[in-house]
N, C-alpha and C positions, 0 to 999 in steps of 0.2 A: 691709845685711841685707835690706832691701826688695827689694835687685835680685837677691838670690840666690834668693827667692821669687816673683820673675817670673819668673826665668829656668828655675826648676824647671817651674812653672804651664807656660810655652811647649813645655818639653820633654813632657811629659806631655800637652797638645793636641796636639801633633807627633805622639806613638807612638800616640796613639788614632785621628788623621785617617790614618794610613798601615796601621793592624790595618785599618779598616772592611773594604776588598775583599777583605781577605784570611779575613776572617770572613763574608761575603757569600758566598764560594765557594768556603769549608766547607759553609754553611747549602743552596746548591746543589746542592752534591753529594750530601749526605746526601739530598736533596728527588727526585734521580734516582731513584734504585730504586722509590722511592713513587708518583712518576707513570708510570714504566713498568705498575706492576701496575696503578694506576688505569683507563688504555688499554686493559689487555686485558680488565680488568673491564666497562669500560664498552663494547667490541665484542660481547661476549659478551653484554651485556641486550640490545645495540641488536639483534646478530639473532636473538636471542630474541622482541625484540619486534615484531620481522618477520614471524617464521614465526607467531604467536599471531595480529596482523592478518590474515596470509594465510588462519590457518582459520578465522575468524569473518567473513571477507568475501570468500567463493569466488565474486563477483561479478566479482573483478579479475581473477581465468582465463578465465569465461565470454566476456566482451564484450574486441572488439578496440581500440573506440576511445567516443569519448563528444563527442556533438553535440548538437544541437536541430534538427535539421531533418527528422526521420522519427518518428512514431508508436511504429514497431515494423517492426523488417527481419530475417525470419529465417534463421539461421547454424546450422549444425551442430550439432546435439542429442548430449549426451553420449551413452554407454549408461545407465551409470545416474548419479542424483544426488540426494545426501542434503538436501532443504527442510526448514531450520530453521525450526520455524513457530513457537517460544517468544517471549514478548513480541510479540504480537500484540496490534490493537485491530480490532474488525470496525469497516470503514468507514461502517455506519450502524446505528442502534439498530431498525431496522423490521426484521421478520421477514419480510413477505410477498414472496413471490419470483413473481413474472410472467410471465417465461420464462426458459428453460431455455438453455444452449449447444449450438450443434450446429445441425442443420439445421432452416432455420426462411424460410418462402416462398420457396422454389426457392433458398434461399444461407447459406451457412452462418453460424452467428450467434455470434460469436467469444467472447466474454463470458456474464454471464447480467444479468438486469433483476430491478432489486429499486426495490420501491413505496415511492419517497419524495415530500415536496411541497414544492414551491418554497419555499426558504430555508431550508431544513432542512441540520443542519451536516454534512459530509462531512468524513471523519477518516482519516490515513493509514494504511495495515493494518501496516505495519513501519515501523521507523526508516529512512532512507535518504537520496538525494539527488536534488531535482528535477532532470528530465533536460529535460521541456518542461512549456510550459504555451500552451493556443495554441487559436486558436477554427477550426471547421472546418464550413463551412457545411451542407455534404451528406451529414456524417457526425457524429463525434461531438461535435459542437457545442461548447460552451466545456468544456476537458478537461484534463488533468492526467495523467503519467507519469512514476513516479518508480521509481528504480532501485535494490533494497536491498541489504542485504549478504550477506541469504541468497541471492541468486543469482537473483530474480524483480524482474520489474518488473509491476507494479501500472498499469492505465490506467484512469482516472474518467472519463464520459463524460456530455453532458450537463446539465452545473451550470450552474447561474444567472449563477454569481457565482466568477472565482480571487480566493483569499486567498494564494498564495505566488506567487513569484518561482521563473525559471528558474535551476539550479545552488547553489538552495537546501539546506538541512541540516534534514532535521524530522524528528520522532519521532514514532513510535507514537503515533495518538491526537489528534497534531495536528489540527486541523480546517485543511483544506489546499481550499477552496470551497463553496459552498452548491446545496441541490440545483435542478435547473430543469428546463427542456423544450427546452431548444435543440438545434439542430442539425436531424439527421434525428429525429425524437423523434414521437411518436404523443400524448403525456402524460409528464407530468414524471415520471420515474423515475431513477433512476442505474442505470448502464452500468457494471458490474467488470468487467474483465481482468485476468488474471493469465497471465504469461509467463515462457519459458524461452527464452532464445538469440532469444529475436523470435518462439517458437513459440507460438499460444496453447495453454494448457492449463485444462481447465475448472475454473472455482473451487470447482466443488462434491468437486473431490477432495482440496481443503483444510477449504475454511470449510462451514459446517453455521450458514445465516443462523437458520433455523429457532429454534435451539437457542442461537445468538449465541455461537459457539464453533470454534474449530479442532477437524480431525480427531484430531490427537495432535500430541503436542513436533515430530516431522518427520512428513515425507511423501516418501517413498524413490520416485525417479520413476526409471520403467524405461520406456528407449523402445520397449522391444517389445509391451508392453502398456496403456500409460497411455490409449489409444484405449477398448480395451476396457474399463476401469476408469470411464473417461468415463462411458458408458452405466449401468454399473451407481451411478456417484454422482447421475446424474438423476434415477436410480427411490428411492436413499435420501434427494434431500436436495436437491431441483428441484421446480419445477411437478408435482401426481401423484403427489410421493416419498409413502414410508410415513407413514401420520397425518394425512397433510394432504389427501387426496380421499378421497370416497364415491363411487366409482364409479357406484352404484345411483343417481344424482341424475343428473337429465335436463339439469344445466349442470356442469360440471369448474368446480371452486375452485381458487384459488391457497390455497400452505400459510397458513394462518393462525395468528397468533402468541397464545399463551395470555392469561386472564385477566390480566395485569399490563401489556399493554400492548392489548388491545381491550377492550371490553364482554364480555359471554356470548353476548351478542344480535346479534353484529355477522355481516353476512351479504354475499358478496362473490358478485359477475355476474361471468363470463369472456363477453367480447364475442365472439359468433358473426358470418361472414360475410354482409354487409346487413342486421346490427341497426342500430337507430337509438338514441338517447336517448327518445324516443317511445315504439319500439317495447319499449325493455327496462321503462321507467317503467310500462307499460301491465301486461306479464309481472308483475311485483315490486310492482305493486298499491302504488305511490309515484308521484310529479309528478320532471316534468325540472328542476324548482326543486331543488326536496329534491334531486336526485342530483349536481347540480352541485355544492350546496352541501356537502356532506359531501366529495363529492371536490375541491372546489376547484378546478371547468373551468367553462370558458364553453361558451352552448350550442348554439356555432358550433364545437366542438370537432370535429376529423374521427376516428370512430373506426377501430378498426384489429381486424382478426380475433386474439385473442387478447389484449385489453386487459384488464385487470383493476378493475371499479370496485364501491366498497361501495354497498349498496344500501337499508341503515338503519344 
């Protein structure tokens, strides 16, 4: 009796160890048809999600290759191209702008200069990727260049101090160095560049420091006019622009930024050729003490014709 029920028990392990593969590659086959659709599902997001990269980061058309050993080398400018200026941070919270882009002491002045003071944060205008970061004696001193997905690269010049690494990933906003006077530098300021293909193009036919604001969500750049356009963004929104000089005044002012980040009372010198700190202290009826100390320079500082410093 016992052995009729092993032998049953054997028989019955027997037809179940020899169904397995045969049930194995039923469950198989049935599983085909399923991962075929799967595959073409999942080709269909992947270049989906290709083309979606591609037009949120028409950087990867522009530029042919990606280094650290150049500033800025410029390549062939499209005809036109659409600057995605949304999600932006302006790289510093000062308004006052010092000089303008464009010609400036027999050469052309690539960028524009906006009034910051040493260790003041410097923050990235777009998300993007550090391309360099690199100190440059005779130029823009300890600086930053970083390359976004809108199709511009951004160069900070200048800073005291890099807080990021080269082939870095930073966002909007990031504080990417502090500000300084190195380099070629007259007075601690930051140095913006904003570029196309290596070309510069002036920032004020985006950013509006003034106002701490972009022009619009883009900025539609055509290269048969963007020169021209230049011009007319200095007079809106540079050294001069609307609201921010009285001509009728016997010194030109830099734009000055409202009530919430000066006093009412705050009053700004543009440094004429062969003024002194002497001589401006003497004009502005204040001490070379007082004027260093508001500006935070020494009074061995060298001034430069078109410096900008407060004066109470």
């Amino acid at each position: 009796m016992k052995f009729r029920k092993l032998k049953t028990l054997a028989i019955l392990a027997l037809a179940s160890i020899t169904s397995a593969p045969v049930m194995a590659q039923d469950l198989l086959a049935r599983q085909a048809p399923i991962d075929r659709k799967m595959k073409v599902v999942d080709s269909v997001a992947l270049h989906q999600l290709i083309l979606n990269e591609q037009a949120e980061t028409p950087a990867a058309d522009l530029y042919e290759d990606w280094n650290n050993h150049y500033a800025h080398r410029a390549t062939a400018l499209p005809d036109t191209f659409k600057i995605n200026l949304r999600g932006f941070c302006m790289p510093t919270d000062n308004r006052v702008v010092t000089s303008n882009f464009g010609a400036r002491w027999g050469r052309q002045h690539k960028g524009i200069d906006v009034k910051v003071y040493i260790g003041d944060t410097i923050r990235a205008a777009f998300s993007g990727k550090v391309r360099m970061v690199k100190y440059e004696a005779g130029g823009y001193g300890k600086y930053v260049v970083i390359r976004h997905g809108n199709g511009l690269e951004t160069i900070y010049g200048h800073m005291s101090k890099h807080l990021v690494a080269e082939d870095e990933i930073v966002e909007a906003g990031q504080p990417i160095g502090l500000g300084g006077n190195t380099g070629r530098s007259t007075g601690s300021h930051l140095h913006f560049e904003t570029r196309l293909c290596g070309v510069a193009l002036n920032p004020a036919l985006m950013f509006d420091f003034k106002n701490q604001d972009v022009v619009g969500d883009y900025y539609m750049f055509y290269r048969d006019t963007y020169q021209k356009e230049s011009i007319a963004a200095n007079r809106l929104r540079g050294v001069g622009g609307k609201g921010g000089v009285n001509e009728n005044e016997d010194t030109e002012l830099a734009i000055a930024a409202p009530e919430a980040t000066y006093a009412k009372d705050v009053k700004f010198h543009k440094v004429k050729r062969g003024e002194t700190l002497a001589s401006i202290a003497r004009k502005r009826g204040t001490t070379i003490d007082e004027i260093c100390r508001i500006n935070r320079i020494g009074r061995n500082i060298r001034l430069m014709p078109g410096q900008i410093l407060k004066y109470n």
